[in-house]
N, C-alpha and C positions, 0 to 999 in steps of 0.2 A: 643185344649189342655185340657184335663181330669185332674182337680184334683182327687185322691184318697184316700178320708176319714176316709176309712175303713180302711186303713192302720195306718194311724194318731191314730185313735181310738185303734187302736189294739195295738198300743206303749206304748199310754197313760196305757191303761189295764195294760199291762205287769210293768209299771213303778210303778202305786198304787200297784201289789202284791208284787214285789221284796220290797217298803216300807213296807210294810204289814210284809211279810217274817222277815225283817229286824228287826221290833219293836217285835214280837215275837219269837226273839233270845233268848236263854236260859242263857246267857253269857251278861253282863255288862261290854265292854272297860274302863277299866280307863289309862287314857292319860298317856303315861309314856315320859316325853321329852328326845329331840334331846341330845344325847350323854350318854344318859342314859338304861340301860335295868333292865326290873326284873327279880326277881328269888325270890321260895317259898323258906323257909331255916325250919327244922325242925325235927323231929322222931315222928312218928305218926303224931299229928296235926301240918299243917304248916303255917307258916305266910310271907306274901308279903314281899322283898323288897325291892327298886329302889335304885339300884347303879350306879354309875358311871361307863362307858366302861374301863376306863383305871386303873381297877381293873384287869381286863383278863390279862394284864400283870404282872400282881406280883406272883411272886413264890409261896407267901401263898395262896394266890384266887387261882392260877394254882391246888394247890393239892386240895383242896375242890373240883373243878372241876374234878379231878381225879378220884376220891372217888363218885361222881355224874357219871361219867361213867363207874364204875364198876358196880355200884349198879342197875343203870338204863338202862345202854347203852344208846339209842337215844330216846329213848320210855319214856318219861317224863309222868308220873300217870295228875299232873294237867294243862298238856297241854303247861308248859315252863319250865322253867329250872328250876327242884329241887336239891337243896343242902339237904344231908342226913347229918344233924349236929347239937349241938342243939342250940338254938337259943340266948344263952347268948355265946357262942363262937365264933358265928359269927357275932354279934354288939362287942365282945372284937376286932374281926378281923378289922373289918371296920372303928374302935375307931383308932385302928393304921395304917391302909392303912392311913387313911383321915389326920393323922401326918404326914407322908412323905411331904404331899403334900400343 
């Protein structure tokens, strides 16, 4: 029975470039936790920021979200979900979602 080295070897390789690939990503993940999703919210400059899911269901978040599909359709400029809105109306928004609740 033949072990096969060069296959080993050639994993290894491919595992240091995929790291390599990896750490030369253009894009920094920041952790956004379980139950939670972001969105940039803004006109012209936009800023982060991590809500709660169970914002998708309120009527107010729904129209935001509306207005984010007219504007953009599916095609989101910074890669997730933009709100075209500006950004002290959507911290008033979220000031009173977070009352409900």
């Amino acid at each position: 029975m033949a072990i096969r080295v060069p296959s080993v070897t050639h994993a290894k390789q491919m595992l240091r470039q995929s790291k390599l690939f990896a750490s030369q990503a253009t894009f920094t993940p920041v952790d956004v936790p379980k139950g939670y999703l972001a969105v940039y919210v803004g006109v012209g400059e936009k800023k982060r920021f991590v809500v709660p899911v169970y914002y998708l269901n309120q009527p107010s978040f729904q129209n935001l979200l509306s207005v984010a599909e007219e504007e953009f359709g599916f095609n989101h400029p910074m890669g997730g979900l933009t709100i075209p809105c500006r950004e002290d109306i959507f911290i008033d928004l979220t000031f009173r979602l977070n009352k409900l609740f």
